[in-house]
C-alpha positions as CSV (number, residue, x, y, z in Angstrom):
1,X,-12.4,46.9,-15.9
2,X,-11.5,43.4,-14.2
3,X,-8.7,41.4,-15.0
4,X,-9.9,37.8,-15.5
5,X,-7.0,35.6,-13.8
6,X,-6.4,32.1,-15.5
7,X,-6.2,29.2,-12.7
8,X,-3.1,27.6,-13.3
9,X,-2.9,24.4,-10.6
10,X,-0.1,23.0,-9.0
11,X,-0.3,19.5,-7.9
12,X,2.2,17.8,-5.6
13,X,2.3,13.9,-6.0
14,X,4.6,12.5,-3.0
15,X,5.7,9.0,-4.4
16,X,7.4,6.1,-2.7
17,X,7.3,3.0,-4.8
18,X,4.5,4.1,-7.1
19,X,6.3,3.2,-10.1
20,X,3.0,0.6,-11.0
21,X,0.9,3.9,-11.0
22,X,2.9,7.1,-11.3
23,X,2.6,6.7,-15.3
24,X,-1.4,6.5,-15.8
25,X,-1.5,8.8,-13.1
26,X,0.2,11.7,-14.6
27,X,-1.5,11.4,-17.5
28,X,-4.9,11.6,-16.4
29,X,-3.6,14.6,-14.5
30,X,-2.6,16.1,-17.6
31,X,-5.7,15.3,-19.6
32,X,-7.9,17.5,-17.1
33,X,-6.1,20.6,-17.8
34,X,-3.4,22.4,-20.1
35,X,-3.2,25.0,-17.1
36,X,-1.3,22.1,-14.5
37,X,1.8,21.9,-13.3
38,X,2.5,18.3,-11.8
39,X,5.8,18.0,-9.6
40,X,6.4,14.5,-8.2
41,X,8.5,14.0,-5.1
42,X,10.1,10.5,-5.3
43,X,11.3,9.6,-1.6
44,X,14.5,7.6,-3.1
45,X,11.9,4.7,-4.1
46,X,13.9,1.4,-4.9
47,X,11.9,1.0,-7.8
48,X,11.5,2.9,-11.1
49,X,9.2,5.5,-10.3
50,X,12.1,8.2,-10.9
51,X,13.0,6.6,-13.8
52,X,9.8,5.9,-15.3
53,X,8.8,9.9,-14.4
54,X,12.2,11.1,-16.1
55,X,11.7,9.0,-19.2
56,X,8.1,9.3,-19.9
57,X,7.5,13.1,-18.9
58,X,11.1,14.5,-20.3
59,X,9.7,16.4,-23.3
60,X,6.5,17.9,-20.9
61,X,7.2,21.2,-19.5
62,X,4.7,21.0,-17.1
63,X,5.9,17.6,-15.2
64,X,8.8,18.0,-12.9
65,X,10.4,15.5,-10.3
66,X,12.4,15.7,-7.3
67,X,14.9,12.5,-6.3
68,X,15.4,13.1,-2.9
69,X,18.9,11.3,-1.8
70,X,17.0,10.0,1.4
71,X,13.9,8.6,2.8
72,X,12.5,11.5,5.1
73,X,8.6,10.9,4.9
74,X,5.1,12.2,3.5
75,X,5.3,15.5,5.3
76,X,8.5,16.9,4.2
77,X,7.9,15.7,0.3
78,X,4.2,17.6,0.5
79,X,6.5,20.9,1.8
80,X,9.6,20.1,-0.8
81,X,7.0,19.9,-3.4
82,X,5.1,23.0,-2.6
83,X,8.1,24.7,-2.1
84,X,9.4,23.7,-5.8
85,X,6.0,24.8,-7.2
86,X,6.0,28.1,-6.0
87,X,9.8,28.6,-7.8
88,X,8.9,28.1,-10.9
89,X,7.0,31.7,-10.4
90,X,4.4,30.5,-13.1
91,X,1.8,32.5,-11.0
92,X,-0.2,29.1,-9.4
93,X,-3.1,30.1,-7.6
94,X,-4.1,26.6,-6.4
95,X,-2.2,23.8,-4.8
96,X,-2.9,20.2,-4.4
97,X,-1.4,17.5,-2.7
98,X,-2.3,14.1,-3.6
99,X,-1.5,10.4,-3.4
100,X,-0.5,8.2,-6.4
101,X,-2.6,5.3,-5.0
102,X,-5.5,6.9,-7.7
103,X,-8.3,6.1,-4.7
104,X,-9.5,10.1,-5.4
105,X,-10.3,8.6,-9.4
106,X,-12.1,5.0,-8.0
């Protein structure tokens, strides 16, 4: 007899200034699925997109940020963010990586 495996998702937002966006964004994330795991990856954004993401999201077990203490680019936030996901040993099958811009919704 097969195992049927639930798809749990993992999606990686790299943010830099997104804090006009990061809030509608999440949640429309989080209305698609109970089985996603958001993890956003602020680049030390001058504006309030940690604090927003902290405040908002601190009672949700499936969103998670990063503050990184410097700005080191797209690339590294993807891998820091991926990286993070696959800790939390939650058994995520799929990983995304997306921008907070919401063009993928338009």
């Amino acid at each position: 007899m097969q195992k049927h495996l639930e798809t749990i998702i993992g999606i990686c937002l790299p943010s830099y200034n997104e804090s006009d966006n990061i809030n509608n964004l999440i949640n429309n994330i989080l209305s698609i699925s109970k089985n996603i795991i958001v993890c956003v990856v602020d680049d030390n954004s001058p504006d309030e997109t940690f604090k927003i993401v902290s405040e908002n999201f601190k009672n949700i077990e499936n969103v998670h940020i990063i503050k990184r203490e410097k700005k080191d680019g797209r690339g590294s936030a993807v891998w820091d963010g991926f990286k993070f996901l696959n800790s939390l040993s939650k058994n995520i099958n799929i990983y995304v990586e997306m921008d907070c811009d919401f063009f993928t919704f338009y």
